[in-house]
C-alpha positions as CSV (number, residue, x, y, z in Angstrom):
1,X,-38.1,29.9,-39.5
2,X,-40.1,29.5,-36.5
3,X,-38.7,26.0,-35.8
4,X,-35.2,27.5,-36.0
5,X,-36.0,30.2,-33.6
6,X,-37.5,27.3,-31.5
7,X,-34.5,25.2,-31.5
8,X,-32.0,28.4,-30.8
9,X,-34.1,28.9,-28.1
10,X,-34.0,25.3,-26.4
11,X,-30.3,25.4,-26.8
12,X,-30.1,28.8,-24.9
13,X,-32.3,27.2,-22.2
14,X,-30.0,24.2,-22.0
15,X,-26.6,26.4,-22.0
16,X,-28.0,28.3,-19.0
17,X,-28.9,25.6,-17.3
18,X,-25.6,23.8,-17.6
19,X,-23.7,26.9,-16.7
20,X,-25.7,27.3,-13.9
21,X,-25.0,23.9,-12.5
22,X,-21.3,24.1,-13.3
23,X,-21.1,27.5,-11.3
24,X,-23.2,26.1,-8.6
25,X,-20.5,23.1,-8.8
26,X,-17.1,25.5,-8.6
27,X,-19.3,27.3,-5.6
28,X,-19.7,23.9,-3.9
29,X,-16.2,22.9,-4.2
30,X,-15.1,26.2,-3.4
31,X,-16.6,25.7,-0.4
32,X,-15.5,23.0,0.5
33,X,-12.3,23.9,0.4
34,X,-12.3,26.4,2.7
35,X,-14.5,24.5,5.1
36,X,-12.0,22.3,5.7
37,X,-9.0,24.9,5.7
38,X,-7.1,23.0,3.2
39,X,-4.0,24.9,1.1
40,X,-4.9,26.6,-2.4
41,X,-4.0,24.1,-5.5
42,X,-5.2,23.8,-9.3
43,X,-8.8,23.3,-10.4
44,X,-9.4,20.2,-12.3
45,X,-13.1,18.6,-13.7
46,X,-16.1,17.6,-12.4
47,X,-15.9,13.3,-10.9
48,X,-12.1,13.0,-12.6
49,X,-10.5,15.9,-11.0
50,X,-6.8,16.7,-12.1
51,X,-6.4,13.4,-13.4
52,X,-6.5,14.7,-17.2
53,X,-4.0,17.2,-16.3
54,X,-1.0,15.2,-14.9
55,X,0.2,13.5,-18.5
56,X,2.5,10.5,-18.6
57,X,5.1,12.1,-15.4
58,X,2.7,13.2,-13.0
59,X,5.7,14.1,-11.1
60,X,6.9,16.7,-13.1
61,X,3.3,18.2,-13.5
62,X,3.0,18.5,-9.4
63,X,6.5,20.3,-9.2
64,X,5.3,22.3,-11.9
65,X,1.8,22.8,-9.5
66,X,4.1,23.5,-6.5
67,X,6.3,26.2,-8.1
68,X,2.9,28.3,-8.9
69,X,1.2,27.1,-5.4
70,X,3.8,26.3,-2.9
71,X,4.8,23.2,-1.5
72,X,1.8,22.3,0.2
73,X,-1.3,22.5,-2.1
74,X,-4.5,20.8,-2.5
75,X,-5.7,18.6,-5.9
76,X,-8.4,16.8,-6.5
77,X,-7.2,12.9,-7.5
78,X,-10.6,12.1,-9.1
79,X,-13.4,11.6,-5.8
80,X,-10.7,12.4,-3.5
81,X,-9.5,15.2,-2.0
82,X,-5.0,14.7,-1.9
83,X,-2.5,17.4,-0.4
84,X,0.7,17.7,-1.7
85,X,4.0,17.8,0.1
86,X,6.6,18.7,-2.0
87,X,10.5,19.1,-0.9
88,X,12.2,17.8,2.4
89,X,10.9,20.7,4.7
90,X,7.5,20.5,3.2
91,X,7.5,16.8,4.4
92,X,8.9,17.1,7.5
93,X,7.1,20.3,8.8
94,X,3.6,18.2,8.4
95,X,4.8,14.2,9.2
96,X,7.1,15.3,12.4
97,X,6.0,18.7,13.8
98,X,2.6,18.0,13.2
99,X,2.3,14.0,13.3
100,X,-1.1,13.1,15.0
101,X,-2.8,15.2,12.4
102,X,-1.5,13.7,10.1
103,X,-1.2,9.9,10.9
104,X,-4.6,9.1,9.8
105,X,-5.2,6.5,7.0
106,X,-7.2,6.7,3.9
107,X,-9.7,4.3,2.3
108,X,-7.4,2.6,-0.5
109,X,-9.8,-0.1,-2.2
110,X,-6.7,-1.5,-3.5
111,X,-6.0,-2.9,-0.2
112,X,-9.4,-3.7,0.4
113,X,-8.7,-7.5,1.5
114,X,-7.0,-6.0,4.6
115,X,-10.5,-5.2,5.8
116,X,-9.6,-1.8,7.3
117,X,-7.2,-3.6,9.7
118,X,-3.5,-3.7,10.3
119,X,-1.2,-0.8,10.6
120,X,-1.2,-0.5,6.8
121,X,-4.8,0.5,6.9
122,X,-6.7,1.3,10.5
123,X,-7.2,4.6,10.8
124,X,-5.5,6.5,13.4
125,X,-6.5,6.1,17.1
126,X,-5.1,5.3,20.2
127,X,-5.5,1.6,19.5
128,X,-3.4,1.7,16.5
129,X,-1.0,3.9,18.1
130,X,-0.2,1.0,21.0
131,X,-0.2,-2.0,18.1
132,X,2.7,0.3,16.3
133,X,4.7,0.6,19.3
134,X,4.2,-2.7,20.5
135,X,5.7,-3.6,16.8
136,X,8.4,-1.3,16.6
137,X,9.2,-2.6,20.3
138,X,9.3,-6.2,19.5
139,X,11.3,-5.5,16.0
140,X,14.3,-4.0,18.1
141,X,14.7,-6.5,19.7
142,X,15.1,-9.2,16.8
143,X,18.2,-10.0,15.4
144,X,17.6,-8.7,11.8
145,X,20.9,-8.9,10.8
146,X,21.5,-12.7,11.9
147,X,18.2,-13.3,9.8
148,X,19.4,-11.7,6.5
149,X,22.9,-13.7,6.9
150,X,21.3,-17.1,7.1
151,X,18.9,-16.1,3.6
152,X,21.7,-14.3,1.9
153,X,23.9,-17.9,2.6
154,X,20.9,-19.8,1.3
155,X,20.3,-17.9,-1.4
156,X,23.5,-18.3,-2.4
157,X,23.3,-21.9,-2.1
158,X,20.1,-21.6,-4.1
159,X,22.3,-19.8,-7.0
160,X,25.5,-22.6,-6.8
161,X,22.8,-25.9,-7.6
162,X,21.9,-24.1,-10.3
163,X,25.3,-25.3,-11.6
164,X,24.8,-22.0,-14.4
165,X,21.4,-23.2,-15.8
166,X,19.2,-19.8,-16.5
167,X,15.9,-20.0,-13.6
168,X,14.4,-16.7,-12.7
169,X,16.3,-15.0,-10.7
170,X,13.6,-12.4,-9.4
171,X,11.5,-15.1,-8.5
172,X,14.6,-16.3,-6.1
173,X,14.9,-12.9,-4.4
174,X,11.6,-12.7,-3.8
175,X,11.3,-16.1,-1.6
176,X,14.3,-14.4,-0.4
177,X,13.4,-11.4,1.2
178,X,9.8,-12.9,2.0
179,X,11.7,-15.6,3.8
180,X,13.5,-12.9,6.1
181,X,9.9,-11.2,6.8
182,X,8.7,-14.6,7.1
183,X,11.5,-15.9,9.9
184,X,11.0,-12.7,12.0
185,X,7.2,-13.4,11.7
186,X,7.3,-17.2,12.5
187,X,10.6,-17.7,14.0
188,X,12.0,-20.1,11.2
189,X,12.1,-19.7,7.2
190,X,10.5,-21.6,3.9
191,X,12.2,-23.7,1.3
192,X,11.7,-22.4,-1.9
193,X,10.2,-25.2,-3.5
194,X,7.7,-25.3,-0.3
195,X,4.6,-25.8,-2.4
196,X,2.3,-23.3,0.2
197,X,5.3,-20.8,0.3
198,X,5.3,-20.9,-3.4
199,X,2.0,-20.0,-4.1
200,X,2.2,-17.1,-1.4
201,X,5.1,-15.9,-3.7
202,X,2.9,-16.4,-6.9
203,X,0.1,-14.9,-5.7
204,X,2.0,-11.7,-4.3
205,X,3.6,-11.0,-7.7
206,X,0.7,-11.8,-9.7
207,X,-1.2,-8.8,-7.4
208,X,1.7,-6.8,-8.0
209,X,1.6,-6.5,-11.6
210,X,-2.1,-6.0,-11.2
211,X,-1.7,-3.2,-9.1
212,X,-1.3,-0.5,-11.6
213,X,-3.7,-1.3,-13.9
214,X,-6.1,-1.4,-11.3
215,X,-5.5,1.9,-9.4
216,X,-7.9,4.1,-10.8
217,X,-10.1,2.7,-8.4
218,X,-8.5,4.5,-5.6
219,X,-9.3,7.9,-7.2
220,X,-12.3,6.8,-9.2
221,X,-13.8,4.1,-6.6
222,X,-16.9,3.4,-8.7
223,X,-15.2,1.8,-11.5
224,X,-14.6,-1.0,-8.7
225,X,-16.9,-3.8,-11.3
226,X,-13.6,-3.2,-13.9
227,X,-11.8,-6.5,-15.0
228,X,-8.4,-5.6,-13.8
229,X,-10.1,-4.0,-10.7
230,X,-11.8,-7.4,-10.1
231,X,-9.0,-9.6,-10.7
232,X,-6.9,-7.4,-8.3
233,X,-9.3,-8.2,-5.8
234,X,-9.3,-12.0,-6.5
235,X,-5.2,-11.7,-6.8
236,X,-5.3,-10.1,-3.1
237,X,-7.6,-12.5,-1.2
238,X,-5.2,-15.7,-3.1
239,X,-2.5,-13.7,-1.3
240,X,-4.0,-13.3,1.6
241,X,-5.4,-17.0,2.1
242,X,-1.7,-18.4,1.4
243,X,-1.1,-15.7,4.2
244,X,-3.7,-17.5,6.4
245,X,-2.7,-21.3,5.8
246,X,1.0,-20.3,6.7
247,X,-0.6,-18.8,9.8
248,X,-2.6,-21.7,10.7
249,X,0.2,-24.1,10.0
250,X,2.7,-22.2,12.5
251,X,-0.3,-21.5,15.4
252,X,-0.5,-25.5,15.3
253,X,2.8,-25.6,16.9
254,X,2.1,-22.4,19.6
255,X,3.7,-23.1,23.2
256,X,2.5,-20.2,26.0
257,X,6.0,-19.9,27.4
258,X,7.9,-20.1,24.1
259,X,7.8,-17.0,21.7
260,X,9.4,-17.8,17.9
261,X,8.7,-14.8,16.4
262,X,6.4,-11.8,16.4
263,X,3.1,-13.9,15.5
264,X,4.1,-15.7,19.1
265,X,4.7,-12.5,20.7
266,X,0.7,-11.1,19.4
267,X,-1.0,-14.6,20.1
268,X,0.3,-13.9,23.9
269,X,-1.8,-10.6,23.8
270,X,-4.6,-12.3,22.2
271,X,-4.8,-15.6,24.7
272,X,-4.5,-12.8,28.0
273,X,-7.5,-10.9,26.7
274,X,-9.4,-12.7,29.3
275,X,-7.5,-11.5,31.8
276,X,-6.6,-8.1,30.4
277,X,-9.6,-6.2,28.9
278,X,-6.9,-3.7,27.2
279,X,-5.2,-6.2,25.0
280,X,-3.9,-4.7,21.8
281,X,-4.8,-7.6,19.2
282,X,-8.1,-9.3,18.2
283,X,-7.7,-12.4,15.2
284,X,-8.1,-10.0,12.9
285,X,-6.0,-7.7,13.5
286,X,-3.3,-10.7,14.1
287,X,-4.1,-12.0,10.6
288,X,-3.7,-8.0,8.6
289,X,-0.4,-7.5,10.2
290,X,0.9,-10.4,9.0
291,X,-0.6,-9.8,5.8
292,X,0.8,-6.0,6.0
293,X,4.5,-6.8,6.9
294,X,4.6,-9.8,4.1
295,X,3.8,-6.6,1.1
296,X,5.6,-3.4,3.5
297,X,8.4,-5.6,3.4
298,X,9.4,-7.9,0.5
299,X,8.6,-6.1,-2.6
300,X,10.6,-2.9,-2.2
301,X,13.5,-4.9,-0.7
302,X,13.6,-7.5,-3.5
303,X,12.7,-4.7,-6.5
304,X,15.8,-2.7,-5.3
305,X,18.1,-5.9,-5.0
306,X,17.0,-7.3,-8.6
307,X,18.2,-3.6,-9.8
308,X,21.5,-4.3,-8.2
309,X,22.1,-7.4,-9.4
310,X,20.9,-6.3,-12.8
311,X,23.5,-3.2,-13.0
312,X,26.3,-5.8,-11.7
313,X,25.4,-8.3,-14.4
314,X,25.4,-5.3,-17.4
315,X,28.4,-3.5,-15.6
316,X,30.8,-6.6,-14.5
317,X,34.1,-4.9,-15.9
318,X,33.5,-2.2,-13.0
319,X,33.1,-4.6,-10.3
C-alpha cells in the first residue's frame, strides 16, 4: 500500500511539473507574440507548431484559419514564426502599401547553396535594393521576345528530327526555357546535347524532385542530417557547379567594351570596383544571381508549358 501511495505521489509530482513547464511555455510564446506585434492566429505544439494541424490541403486548413482569424494571422510553421496573407487586398495592403517592411528575406536551408546571396536570398538592405533595380533595368532593355522566338523555332526543330520517335518531352522544354534564361544571361544559347548544359539540366530536375521531401527542414531546421535533406544539398551544389563551369566558360571570352548579356553587364560593375568603391556586385554575388535567375526562371515556365502541351495532346479534337 505504501509503495502505491509512493508511486501516486511521484506521478503527481511529475504532472505538476510538466504542466508547469507547458504553462510557462504558452506564457513564453504568448509573449512573444505580442512583443513583436504580430496578428492573432491558432495555437499549435511545442518544436512542430501547426504542422500536425494542416492535413493533406494545407490550403484549405489556412482559409479555414483565416475565416475565424482574419486574413492576416500568425502560425507557427514548426521553429518559425509565418504570417498569413490571405485574399488579394490582404496581399496587396502588406507587399505594396507597406513594402520595405516587408521585403526582407528569410533563412530557407533549402536554398542553402546560394550562401545568403543573390536576390533570391540576401536579406533586405539598400545594397540588395540597387542589385534589383540594376536587374530589372538591364532586363527592360533585352529583347525577351526575340529570345523566346529563336528557342520556340529550335525547339520545334528539336521535335521534327525526332521524325515521331517517343524522347521526353519535358526534358526538351526544360533545355528550352533554361536556354532563354540562359541567352539573356550569356548572350547566346546551349545545344541540347551540350554535355555541360545537360548536366546543369539533370542536376536542376534531380533537386527539384528532391525539394519536397526535403522541406521539413525549412520549418524543422534540425532534422538538416536527414537523407533526403542531405541529398538535396548534394543535388543543389551539382546544380550550382554546372552553374559555375558555364560561368567560367563564358567569362573566358569577356571583352570590356562588349556586353552579351547580363553576366557582361555585372562583370563591368565588378572590374570598376577599383575605381568605384560603391559597385553593386562582388564574385559572389555574380555567381547567386546566376544561380537564382537559372531556378526563378525555368521551372515555373517549363511546368506550366508541359501542362499545356499535355491538355493539347489529351484534348486534340478541341484544338
Amino acid at each position: 500500500m505504501a509503495s502505491v501511495k509512493a508511486s501516486y505521489s511521484d506521478f503527481l509530482d511529475i504532472s505538476v511539473v510538466l504542466c508547469t513547464v507547458a504553462f510557462l511555455l504558452l506564457l513564453w510564446l504568448a509573449r512573444q507574440r505580442d512583443r513583436f506585434n504580430l496578428p492573432p492566429g491558432p495555437w499549435g505544439f511545442p518544436v512542430v507548431g501547426v504542422l500536425p494541424l494542416l492535413d493533406k490541403d494545407p490550403q484549405l486548413t489556412m482559409m479555414k484559419w483565416a475565416k475565424k482569424y482574419g486574413n492576416i494571422f500568425t502560425v507557427k510553421m514548426g521553429t518559425t514564426t509565418t504570417v498569413i496573407l490571405n485574399g488579394y487586398e490582404a496581399i496587396r495592403d502588406v507587399f505594396q502599401k507597406q513594402g520595405a517592411l516587408s521585403s526582407g528575406r528569410p533563412h530557407i536551408p533549402s536554398f542553402g547553396f546560394l550562401r545568403g546571396k543573390g536576390i533570391l536570398c540576401a536579406d533586405y538592405s539598400n545594397g540588395l535594393k540597387r542589385q534589383q533595380e540594376f536587374i530589372i533595368k538591364y532586363l527592360s532593355k533585352v529583347d525577351v521576345e526575340k529570345h523566346i522566338e529563336d528557342e520556340v523555332d529550335a525547339l520545334i526543330q528539336y521535335i521534327r528530327h525526332k521524325n515521331g520517335q517517343p524522347f521526353d518531352f519535358n526534358s526538351a522544354v526544360s533545355a528550352s526555357t533554361s536556354n532563354i534564361i540562359g541567352a539573356i544571361l550569356f548572350g547566346s544559347r546551349q545545344e541540347y546535347v551540350d554535355p555541360v548544359f545537360q548536366a546543369l539540366i539533370n542536376a536542376y530536375h534531380n533537386a527539384v524532385k528532391l525539394c519536397s521531401e526535403a522541406s521539413i527542414q525549412n520549418f524543422l531546421p534540425f532534422l538538416w542530417f536527414l537523407p533526403q535533406c542531405r541529398k538535396l544539398a548534394i543535388a543543389w551544389e551539382a546544380f550550382a557547379e554546372a552553374v559555375n563551369r558555364i560561368l567560367e566558360k563564358h567569362k573566358m571570352g569577356y571583352n570590356p567594351l562588349a556586353t552579351r548579356g547580363l553576366i557582361d553587364a555585372i562583370i563591368h560593375q565588378i572590374n570598376g570596383k577599383e575605381q568605384n568603391e560603391n559597385s553593386l556586385f562582388d564574385t559572389e554575388d555574380l555567381k547567386a544571381n546566376c544561380q537564382t535567375l537559372y531556378v526563378t526562371g525555368s521551372e515555373t515556365t517549363s511546368t506550366a508549358f508541359t501542362w499545356g502541351m499535355l491538355f493539347l495532346l489529351s484534348y486534340s479534337d478541341i484544338c
